[in-house]
N, C-alpha and C positions, 0 to 999 in steps of 0.2 A: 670331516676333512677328506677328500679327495685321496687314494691310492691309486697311484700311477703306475702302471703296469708298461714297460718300454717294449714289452717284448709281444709274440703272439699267446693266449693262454688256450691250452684242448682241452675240451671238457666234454670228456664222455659220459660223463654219467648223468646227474640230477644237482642243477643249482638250490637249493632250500634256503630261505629265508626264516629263520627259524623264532619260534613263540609271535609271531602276525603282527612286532612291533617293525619291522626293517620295512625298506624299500628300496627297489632297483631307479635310480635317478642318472636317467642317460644324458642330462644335462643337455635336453636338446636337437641330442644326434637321434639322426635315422633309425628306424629298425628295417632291416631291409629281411625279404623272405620270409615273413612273420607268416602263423596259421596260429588261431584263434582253435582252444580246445574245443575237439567235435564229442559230442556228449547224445545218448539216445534220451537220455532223462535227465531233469533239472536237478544239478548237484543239492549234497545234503547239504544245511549250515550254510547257507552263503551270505557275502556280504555287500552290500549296497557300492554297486559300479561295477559288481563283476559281471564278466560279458564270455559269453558262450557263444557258440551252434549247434545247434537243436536238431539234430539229423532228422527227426521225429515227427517235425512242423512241414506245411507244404505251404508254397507259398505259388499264388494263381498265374505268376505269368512265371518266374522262372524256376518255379520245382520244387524239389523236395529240399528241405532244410531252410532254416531261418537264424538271421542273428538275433539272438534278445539280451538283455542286460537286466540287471536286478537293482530295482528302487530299494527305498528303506522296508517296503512290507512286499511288495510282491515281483515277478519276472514280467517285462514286456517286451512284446516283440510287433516290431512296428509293422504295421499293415498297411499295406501301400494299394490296398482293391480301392476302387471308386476314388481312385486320384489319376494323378496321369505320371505314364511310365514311358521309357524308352526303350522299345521291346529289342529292338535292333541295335543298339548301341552306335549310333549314329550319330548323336548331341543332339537329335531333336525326338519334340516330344511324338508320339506317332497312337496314345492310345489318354482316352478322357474323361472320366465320369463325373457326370454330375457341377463340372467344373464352375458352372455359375452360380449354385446354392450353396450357401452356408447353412449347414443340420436340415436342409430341404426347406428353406425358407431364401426370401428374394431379402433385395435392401431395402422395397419400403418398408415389411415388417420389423427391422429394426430399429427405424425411424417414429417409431411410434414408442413414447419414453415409455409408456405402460411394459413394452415389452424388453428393456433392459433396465440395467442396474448399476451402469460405470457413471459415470463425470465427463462432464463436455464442457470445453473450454467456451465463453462468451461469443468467441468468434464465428465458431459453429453454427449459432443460436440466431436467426434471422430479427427478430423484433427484442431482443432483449438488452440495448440501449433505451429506448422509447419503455418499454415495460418498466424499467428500472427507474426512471427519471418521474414516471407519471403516480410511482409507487412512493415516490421520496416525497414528492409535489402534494401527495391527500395525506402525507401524515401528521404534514407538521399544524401545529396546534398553536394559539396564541394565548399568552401568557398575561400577568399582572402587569409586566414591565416590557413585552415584547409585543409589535404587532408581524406578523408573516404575513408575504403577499405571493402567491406563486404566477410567475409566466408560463403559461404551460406554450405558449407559439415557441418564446427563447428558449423555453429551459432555465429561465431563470427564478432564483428565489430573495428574496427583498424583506429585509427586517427591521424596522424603524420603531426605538428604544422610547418608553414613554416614560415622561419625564414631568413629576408634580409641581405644581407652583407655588413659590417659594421655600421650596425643598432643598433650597442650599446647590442646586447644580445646573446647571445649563450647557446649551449647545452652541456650538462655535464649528468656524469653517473645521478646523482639524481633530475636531470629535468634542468627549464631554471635558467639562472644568467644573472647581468650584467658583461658586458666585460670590466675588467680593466683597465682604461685609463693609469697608470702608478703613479698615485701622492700616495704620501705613506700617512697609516692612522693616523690621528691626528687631532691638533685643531690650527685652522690659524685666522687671523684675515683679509686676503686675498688672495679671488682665483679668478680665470679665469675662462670665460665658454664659450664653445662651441655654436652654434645658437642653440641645443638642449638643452644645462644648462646641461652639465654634465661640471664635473669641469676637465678641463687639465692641471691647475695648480695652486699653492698653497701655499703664505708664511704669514710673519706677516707685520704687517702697519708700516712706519717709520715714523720719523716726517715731514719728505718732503711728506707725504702723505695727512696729514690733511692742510686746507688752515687757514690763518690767519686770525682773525677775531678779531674788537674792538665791546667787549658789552657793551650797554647801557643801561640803567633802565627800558627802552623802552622792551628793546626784554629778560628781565628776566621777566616771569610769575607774579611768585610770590615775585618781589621785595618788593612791597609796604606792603603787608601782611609780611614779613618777618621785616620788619625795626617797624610796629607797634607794633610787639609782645616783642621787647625790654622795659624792665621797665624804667621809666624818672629816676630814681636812675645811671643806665647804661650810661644817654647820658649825655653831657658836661651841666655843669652848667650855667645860665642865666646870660647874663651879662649886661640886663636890667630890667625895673620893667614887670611883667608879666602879661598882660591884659586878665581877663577870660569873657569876655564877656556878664557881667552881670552874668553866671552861679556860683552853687553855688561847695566847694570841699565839699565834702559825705567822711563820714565812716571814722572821724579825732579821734586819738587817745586824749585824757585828756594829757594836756601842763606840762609837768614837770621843763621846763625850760623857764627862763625870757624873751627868744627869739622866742618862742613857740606860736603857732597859738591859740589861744583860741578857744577852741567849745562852742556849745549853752549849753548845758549838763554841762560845765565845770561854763560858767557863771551864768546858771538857781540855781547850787548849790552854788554856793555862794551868792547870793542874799538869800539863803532860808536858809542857815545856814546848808546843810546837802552837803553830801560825798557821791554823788551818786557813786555805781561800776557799771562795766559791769555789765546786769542781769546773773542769773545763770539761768540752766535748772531746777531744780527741788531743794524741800527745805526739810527736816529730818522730822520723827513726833516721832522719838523715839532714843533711843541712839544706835550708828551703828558703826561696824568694820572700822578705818579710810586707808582702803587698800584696793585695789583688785575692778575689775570690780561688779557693784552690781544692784539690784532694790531697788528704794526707790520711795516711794509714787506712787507704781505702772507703773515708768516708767523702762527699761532696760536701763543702762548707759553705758557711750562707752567713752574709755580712750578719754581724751581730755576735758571732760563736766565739767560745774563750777557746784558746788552742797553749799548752804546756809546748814549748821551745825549747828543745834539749838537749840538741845535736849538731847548733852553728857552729861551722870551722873558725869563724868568731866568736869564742867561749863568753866573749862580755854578751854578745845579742841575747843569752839564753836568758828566758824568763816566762811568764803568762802573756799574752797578749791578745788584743781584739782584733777580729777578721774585718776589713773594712773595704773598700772597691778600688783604693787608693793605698796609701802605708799604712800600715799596721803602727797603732799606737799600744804601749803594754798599759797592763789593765790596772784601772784605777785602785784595788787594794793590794795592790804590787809593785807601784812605781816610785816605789824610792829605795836605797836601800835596807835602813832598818825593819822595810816590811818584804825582803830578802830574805833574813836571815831568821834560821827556824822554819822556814814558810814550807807548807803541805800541802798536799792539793791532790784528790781523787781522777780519773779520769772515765771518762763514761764509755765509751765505744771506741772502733779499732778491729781493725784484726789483729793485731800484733800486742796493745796495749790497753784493751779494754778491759774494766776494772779492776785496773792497778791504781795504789797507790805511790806517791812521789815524796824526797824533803830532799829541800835545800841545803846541802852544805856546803856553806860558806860560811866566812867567821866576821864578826863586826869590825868596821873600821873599811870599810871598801868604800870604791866608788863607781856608781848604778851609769854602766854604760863604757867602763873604763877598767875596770874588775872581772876575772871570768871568774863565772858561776856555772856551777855544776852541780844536777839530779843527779840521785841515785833511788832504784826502786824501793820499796818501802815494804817488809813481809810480815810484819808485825800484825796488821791486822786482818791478815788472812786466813784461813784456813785451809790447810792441806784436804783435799778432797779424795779419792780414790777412782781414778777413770775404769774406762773400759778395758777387764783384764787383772784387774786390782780389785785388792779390797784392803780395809782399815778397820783392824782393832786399836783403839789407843792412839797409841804413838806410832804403831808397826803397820807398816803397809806389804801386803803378800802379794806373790802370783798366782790368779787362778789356772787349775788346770782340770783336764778330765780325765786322765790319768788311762787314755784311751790313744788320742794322736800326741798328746804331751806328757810329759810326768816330769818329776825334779827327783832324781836321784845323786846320793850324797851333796845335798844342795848347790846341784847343777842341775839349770832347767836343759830339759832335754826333748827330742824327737822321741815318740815310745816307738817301736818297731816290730815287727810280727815274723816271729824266726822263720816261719813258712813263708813270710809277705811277698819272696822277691826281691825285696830291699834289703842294703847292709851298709855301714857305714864303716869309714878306716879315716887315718891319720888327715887326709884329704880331702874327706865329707860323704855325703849320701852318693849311693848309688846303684842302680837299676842290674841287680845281675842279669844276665843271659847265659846262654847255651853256645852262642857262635857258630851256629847252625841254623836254625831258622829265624831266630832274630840275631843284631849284630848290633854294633857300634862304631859308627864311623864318622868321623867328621866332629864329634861330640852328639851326634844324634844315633837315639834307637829308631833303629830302620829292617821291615824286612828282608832278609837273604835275595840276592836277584834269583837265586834258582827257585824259589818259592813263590816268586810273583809271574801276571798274566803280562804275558808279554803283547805290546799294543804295534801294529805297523800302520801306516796311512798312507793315501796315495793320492792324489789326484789324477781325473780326465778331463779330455781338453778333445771338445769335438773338431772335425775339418771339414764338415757335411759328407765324406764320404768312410772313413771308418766306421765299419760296426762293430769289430770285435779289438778290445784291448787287453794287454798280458800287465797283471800285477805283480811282480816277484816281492815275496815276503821274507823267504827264506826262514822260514819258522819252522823248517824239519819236520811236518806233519801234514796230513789232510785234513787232520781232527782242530779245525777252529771257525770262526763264526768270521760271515761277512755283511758288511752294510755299506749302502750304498745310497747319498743324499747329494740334493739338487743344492749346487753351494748356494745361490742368490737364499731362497727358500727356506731351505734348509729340510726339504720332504724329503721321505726317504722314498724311490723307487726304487720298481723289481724287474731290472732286466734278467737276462738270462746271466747265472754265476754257476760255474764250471771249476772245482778242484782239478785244476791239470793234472799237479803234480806234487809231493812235499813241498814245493818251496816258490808253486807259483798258480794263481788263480787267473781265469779270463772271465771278462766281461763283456756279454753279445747286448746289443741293442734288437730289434725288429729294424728301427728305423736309424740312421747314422745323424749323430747330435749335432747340431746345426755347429756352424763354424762359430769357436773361441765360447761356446756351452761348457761348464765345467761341473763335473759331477766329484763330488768326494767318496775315497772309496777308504771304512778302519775294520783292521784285521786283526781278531784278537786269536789267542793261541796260547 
């Protein structure tokens, strides 16, 4: 980044570039008045591009001293004998040696390839079309299947493709083809071939074509997978008792009739007096449109979902129901009253209500649709847990503490507090003592004292193209504070000239006056 210096800088002494990682980048600008260091002998240690004068060297037309520079391995110093100079400084040249040889040889000798080593482009090369052509022309050779003919007058070279008799291919105005065996084009389900497999002829398959064959279960794949994916509804009826092998049947629907399997679900509820349903996916917390896909209690529902209804400002609407794209119809082991009353029902997901359980209370003798019905949650089959901060013995749930930032004394949880800490509590709650001196409180914030803080001033300049010097007043009572000064657009900081006047007021010199409506930001700390 660029340091911009607004002002003149005097440097008496020695600029240094210090450990030979920096470099002076003039970005460009002139060096005017430059002298190249004069030296009687070749410095120690030097580095590839450093350039001297050689006080030492003589050089034949204009004296003593030379400029050399140093490669990666050694110092050169250009000799300018047996060339041509301009001894008089005139712009012409007035002195010439040797000026027509290269290393004292003429240009036929390097016209002779023997005597270099570079690369010449074809154009160069006077017969090296014709050489090249007459090169390509004796090499080519003819093949089993190719004849070559070369023109050497055109330049031309000519190939003619040989081709056996009755070899399946022939020649035609627009190159080669196959030679038509005769069978007309179409689609067969049998042909005939030649030892080459070109077909000579061609019909469809009869049934004396295919051989007879008895399949057996054996040689069908996928018989057995095919016969298992039939539902036992599909296959014939038992017509003895059924032995399931100790295993138990899964996923039975609630027995509606006296012939009917009873589930554990089916008999758990009567033992307990209640009417458990299918659970639903999710349960109401407010009254809701009974139609149409929707969110409730934060889940997205999808026709098909049992949804618990339990919160219509219509108390008869509440019940279970089905999500449908249109009305909501209430669900089949729920729509009438007597499957009302008693009625249970788990709920899966929710933020508010996910796994809870529900029961209906309502009393017999109602009418479904006309009767309001009313949930109440159900805690009977839960169990008290202990969150985060808790724990449970038993029946008793405690507070953890660490008895470091909290404790419970005379079973009141409390803040623990550190008589050294700082902190103290009264009638009104915690709070941060202070000194009232270098910290304070004010506003309800600890804050420090203003006589303890740095005090900040800021300024802006505002060029006219002819101001150079501007007066800052800070009024900070001192000379003892720091000043910066940055280019607003930018935001670099420049180093014009900065001049403590006085306690209470700085100036700012340019070298050059900032162009009109240039604004420099000037902060004064103290």
């Amino acid at each position: 980044m660029p340091i911009p210096f607004l002002n003149d800088i005097d440097l008496s002494g020695v600029l240094t570039l210090l450990n030979g990682t920096g470099y002076l980048d003039l970005d460009k600008n002139e060096i005017r008045q430059a002298v190249v260091q004069n030296l009687a002998s070749e410095p120690a240690s030097p580095l590839a591009g450093q350039i001297i004068h050689n006080t030492a060297k003589t050089d034949t037309v204009k004296g003593n001293g030379k400029l050399g520079y140093r490669t990666a391995t050694s110092w050169v110093y250009p000799d300018m004998e047996k060339s041509v100079y301009d001894t008089n400084n005139n712009g012409k040249v007035d002195v010439a040696d040797n000026s027509d040889l290269l290393n004292n040889q003429n240009g036929a000798y390097y016209l002779n390839r023997s005597n270099h080593t570079g690369t010449q482009t074809s154009s160069t090369i006077s017969d090296f079309v014709e050489a090249s052509q007459d090169a390509v022309g004796g090499a080519l050779i003819d093949t089993n299947s190719i004849d070559f003919t070369y023109d050497d007058t055109n330049n031309q070279i000519k190939a003619d493709v040989r081709i056996v008799s009755g070899g399946g291919i022939e020649i035609v105005a627009n190159g080669l083809q196959l030679t038509n065996t005769g069978v007309s084009a179409g689609t067969y389900t049998k042909v005939t071939v030649d030892v080459k497999g070109r077909i000579t002829s061609a019909t469809n398959l009869s049934s004396g074509d295919l051989p007879s064959h008895t399949h057996t279960s054996s040689n069908i794949t996928d018989f057995h997978t095919a016969v298992r994916t039939n539902r036992l509804d599909q296959m014939a009826v038992p017509t003895t008792s059924l032995n399931l092998n100790s295993q138990k049947i899964t996923n039975l629907a609630d027995p509606t009739s006296p012939q009917d399997a009873a589930t554990k679900n089916y008999v758990d509820n009567a033992v307990s007096g209640l009417s458990w349903k299918n659970s639903v996916r999710v349960a109401t917390t407010a009254n809701i449109t009974l139609s149409g896909t929707q969110t409730i209690d934060g889940i997205a529902l999808a026709v098909g979902n049992r949804v618990l209804v339990k919160n219509q400002t219509t108390a008869s609407q509440n019940g279970i129901y089905v999500v449908a794209s249109t009305s909501w119809s209430r669900a089949s082991d729920i729509d009438t009253w007597a499957e009302v009353v008693s009625a249970a029902v788990f709920v899966e997901q929710g933020t508010v209500n996910a796994d809870t359980a529900w029961i209906c209370n309502v009393d017999s003798g109602g009418t479904l649709g006309t009767t309001a019905i009313s949930w109440t949650q159900f805690n009977g089959v839960a169990e008290l847990v202990a969150g985060n901060g808790l724990s449970k013995t038993g029946n008793q749930v405690d507070v953890n503490v660490d008895n470091q930032s909290i404790e419970i004394v005379s079973d009141i949880l409390q803040a623990k507090l550190d008589s050294n800490g700082g902190i103290s509590k009264s009638a009104s709650g915690l709070k941060v003592n202070v000194d009232n001196s270098t910290l304070v409180i004010t506003g309800n914030q600890l804050v420090i004292n203003s006589a303890y803080k740095n005090k900040k001033v800021t300024a802006s300049i505002t060029g006219d193209n002819s101001t150079t010097t501007f007066s800052v007043i800070h009024n900070l009572g001192t000379k003892d504070i720091l000043i910066d000064v940055y280019e607003n657009t930018t935001g670099y900081t420049v180093f014009p000239l900065i001049e403590r006047f006085d306690t209470n007021t700085t100036k700012i010199s340019f070298k050059v006056a900032p162009a009109t409506a240039k604004v420099y930001n000037v902060v004064i700390l103290g």
